[in-house]
C-alpha positions as CSV (number, residue, x, y, z in Angstrom):
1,X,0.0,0.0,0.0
2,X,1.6,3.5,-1.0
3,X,-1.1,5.7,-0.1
4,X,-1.8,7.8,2.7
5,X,1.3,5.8,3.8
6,X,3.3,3.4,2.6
7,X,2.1,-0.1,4.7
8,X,2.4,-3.4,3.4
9,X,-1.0,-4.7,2.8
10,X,-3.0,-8.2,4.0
11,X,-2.4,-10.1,1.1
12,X,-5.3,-12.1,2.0
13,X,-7.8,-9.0,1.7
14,X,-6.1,-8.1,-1.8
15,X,-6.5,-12.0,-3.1
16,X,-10.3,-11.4,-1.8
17,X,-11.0,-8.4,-3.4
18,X,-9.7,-10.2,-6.9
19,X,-11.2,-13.3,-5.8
20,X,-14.7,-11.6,-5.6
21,X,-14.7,-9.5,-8.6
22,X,-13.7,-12.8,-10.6
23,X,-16.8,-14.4,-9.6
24,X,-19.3,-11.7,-10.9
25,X,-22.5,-12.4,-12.6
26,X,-24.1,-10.2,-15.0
27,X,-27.5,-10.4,-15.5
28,X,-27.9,-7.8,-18.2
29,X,-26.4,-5.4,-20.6
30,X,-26.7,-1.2,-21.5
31,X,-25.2,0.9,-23.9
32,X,-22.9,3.3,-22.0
33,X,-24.4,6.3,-23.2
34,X,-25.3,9.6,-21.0
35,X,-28.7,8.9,-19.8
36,X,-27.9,5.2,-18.7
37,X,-24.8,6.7,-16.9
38,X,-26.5,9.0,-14.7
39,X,-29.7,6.8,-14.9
40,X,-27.7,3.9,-13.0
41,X,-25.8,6.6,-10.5
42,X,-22.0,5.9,-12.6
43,X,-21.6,9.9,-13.2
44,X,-21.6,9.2,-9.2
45,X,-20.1,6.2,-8.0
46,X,-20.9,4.9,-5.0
47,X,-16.8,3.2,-5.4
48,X,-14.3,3.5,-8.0
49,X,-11.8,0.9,-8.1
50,X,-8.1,1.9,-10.4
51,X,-6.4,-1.7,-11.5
52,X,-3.1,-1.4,-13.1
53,X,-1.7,-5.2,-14.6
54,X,1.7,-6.6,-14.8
55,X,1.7,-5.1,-18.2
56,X,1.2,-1.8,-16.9
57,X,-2.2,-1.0,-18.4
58,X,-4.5,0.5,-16.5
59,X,-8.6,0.4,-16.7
60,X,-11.2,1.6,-14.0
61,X,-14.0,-0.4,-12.5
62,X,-17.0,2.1,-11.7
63,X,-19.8,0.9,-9.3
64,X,-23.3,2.9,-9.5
65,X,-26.6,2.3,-8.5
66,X,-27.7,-0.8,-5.9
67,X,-31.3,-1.7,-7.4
68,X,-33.1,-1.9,-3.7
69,X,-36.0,-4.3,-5.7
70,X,-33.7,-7.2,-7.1
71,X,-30.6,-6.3,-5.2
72,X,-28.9,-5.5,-8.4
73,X,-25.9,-3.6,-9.1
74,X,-24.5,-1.5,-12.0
75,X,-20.8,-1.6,-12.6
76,X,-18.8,0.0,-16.1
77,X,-15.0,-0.6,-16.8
78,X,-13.0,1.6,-18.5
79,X,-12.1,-0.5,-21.6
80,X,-15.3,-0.9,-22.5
81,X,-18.8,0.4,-24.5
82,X,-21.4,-1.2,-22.1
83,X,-22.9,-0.9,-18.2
84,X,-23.6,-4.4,-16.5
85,X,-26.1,-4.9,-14.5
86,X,-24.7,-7.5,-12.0
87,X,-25.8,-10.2,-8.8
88,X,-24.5,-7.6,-5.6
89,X,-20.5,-7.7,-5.0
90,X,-20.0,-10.2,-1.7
91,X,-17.8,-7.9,-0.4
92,X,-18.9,-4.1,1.1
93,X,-15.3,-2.7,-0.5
94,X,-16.8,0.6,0.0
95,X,-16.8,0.2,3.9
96,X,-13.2,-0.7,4.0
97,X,-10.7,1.9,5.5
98,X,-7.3,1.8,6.5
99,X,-7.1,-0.5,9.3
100,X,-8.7,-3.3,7.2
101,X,-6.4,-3.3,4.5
102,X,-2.9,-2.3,6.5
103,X,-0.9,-5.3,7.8
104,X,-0.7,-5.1,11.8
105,X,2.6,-5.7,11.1
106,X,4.6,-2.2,11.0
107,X,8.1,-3.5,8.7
108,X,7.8,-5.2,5.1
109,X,11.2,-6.3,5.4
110,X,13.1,-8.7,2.5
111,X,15.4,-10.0,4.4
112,X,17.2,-10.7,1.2
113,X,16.5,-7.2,-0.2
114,X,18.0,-6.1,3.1
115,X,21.1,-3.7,3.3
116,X,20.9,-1.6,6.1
117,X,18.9,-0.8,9.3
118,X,20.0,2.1,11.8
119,X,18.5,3.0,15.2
120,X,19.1,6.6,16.7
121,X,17.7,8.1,19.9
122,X,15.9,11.5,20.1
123,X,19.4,13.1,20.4
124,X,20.5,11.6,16.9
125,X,23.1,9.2,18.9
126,X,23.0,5.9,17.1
127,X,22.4,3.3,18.8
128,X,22.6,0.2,16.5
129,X,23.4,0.2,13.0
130,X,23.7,-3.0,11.2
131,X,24.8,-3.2,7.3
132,X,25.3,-5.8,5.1
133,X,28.7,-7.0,3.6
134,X,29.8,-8.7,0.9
135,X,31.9,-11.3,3.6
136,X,28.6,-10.8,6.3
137,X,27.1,-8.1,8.5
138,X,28.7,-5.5,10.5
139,X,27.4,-2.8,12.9
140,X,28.4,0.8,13.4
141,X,31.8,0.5,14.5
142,X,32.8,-2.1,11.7
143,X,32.4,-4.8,14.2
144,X,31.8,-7.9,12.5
145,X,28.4,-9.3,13.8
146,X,26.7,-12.8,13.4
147,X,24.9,-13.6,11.0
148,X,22.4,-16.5,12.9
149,X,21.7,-13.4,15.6
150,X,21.1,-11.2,13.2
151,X,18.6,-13.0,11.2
152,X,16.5,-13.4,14.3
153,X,16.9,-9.4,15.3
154,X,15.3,-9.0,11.6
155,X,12.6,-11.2,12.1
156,X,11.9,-9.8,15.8
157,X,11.7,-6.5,13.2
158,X,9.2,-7.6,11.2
159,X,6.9,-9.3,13.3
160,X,7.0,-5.9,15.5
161,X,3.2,-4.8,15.2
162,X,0.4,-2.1,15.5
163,X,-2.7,-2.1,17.2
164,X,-4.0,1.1,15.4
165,X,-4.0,3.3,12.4
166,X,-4.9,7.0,13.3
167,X,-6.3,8.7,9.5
168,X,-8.7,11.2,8.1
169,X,-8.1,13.5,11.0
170,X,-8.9,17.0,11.5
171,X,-6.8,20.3,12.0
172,X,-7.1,20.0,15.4
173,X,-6.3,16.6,15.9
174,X,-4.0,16.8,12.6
175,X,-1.6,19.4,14.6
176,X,-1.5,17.8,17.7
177,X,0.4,14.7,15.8
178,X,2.3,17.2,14.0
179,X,3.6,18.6,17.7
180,X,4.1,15.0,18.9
181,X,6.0,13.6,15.9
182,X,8.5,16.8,15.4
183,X,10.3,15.6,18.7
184,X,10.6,11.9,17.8
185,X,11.8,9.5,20.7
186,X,13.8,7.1,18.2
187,X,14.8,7.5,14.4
188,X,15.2,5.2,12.2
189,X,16.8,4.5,8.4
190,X,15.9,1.5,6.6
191,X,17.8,0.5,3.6
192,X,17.0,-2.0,0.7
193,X,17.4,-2.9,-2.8
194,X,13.9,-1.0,-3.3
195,X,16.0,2.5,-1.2
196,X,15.7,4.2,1.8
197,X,12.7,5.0,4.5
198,X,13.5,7.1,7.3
199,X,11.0,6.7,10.1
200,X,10.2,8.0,13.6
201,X,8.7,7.1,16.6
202,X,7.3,9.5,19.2
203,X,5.5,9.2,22.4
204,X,2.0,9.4,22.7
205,X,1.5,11.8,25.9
206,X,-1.8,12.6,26.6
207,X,-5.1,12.4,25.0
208,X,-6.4,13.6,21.7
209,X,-9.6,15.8,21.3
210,X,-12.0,13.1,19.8
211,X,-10.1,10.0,19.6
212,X,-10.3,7.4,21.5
213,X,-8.5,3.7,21.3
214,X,-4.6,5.4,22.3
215,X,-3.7,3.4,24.6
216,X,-1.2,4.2,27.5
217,X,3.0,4.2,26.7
218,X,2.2,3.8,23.0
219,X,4.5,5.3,20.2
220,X,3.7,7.2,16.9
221,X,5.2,5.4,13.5
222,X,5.4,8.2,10.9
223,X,7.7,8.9,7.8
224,X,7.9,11.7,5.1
225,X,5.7,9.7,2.7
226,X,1.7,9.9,4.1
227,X,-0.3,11.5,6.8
228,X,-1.6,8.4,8.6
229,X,0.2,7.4,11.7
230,X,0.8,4.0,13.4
231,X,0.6,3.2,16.7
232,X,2.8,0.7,18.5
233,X,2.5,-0.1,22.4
234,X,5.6,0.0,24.4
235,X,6.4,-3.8,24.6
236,X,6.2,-4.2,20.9
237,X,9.6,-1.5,20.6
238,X,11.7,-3.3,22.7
239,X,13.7,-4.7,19.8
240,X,14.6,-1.4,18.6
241,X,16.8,-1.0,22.3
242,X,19.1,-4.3,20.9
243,X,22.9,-3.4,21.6
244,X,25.2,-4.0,19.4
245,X,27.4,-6.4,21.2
246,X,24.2,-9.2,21.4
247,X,24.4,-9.5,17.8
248,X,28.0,-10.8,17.9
């Protein structure tokens, strides 16, 4: 996922999502033509869904009016001349938001893609930083490190997860993150074959005028690349505190 922040995705919800849409039954057939489109609600969609394939070409699947009498639905793609009138989509895609679709797990990390991963406190002192080698790993000192222990301190990494998403929030509530998140408690740089993500995490002190769900000693995940911020507990960080000298 890319956008408002760049999460990896359940795989399981995308697989549904194609999974559903490849089992759709149309009942009947319209000529796309102006009446029909605002007719069947398509010159307002109640979801718009943008597909790109492996050979980078891109259509768009427009879903219109739910007939409340036979349950129908009306859906037009982009490569086409016609509206179908189809059985009702299984799944309520327009209901999902962020937290379905993110995984609860805050890294997508290759470990084979993996180059570099570097921890620093809120006073820009590093505190770990491990790099890969052509002859192994090595942390910030050039300190050779092993390879077993760090293997595990990468999967610790990745199965480090969130509990909550916070998005879609107002000016108020938009500023009060932007306060919390411009004195980060830990910073980190992650580094593969795909580049570099810089990230933070900030404590969560206090409440927030109309949210509820933060709970107590929990952390704020943001980068540079979205808006949405995601919440880690305490306990779940501890991995980020790993010295140097227990991956040797």
């Amino acid at each position: 996922m890319l956008e408002p922040e760049a999460l990896k995705a359940k795989s399981d919800v995308v697989s549904k999502i194609i999974d559903t849409l490849n089992v759709v039954r149309v009942r009947n057939f319209y000529k796309l033509e102006p009446i029909n489109i605002t007719s069947f609600s398509l010159d307002n969609p109640t979801l718009t869904l943008l597909f790109t394939n492996i050979k980078d070409k891109a259509f768009e699947i427009k879903m219109g009016l739910i007939n409340p009498i036979d349950n129908s639905a009306y859906l037009s793609l982009s490569s086409q001349d016609q509206i179908y009138q189809i059985d009702p989509i299984e799944m309520a895609l327009e209901s999902y938001d962020l937290t379905q679709l993110a995984e609860s797990k805050v890294f997508a990390i290759n470990t084979e893609s993996f180059i570099a991963f570097e921890v620093q406190n809120g006073n820009n002192e590093t505190l770990l930083k491990i790099q890969r080698k052509e002859d192994g790993w090595t942390d910030q000192n050039g300190g050779n490190l092993n390879d077993g222990k760090v293997r595990r301190f990468l999967t610790r990494l990745e199965e480090m997860k969130s509990y909550s998403v916070l998005e879609k929030l107002n000016t108020d509530q938009q500023s009060t993150m932007e306060k919390i998140v411009s004195s980060p408690s830990y910073r980190m740089k992650l580094t593969t074959t795909q580049g570099t993500r810089e990230l933070s995490l900030s404590e969560m002190k206090g409440s927030i005028n109309g949210l509820g769900g933060i709970k107590n000693n929990s952390y704020a995940l943001s980068s540079t690349e979205g808006q949405a911020y995601v919440l880690i507990d305490r306990d779940e960080i501890r991995v980020l505190l790993t010295k140097p000298n227990e991956l040797k």
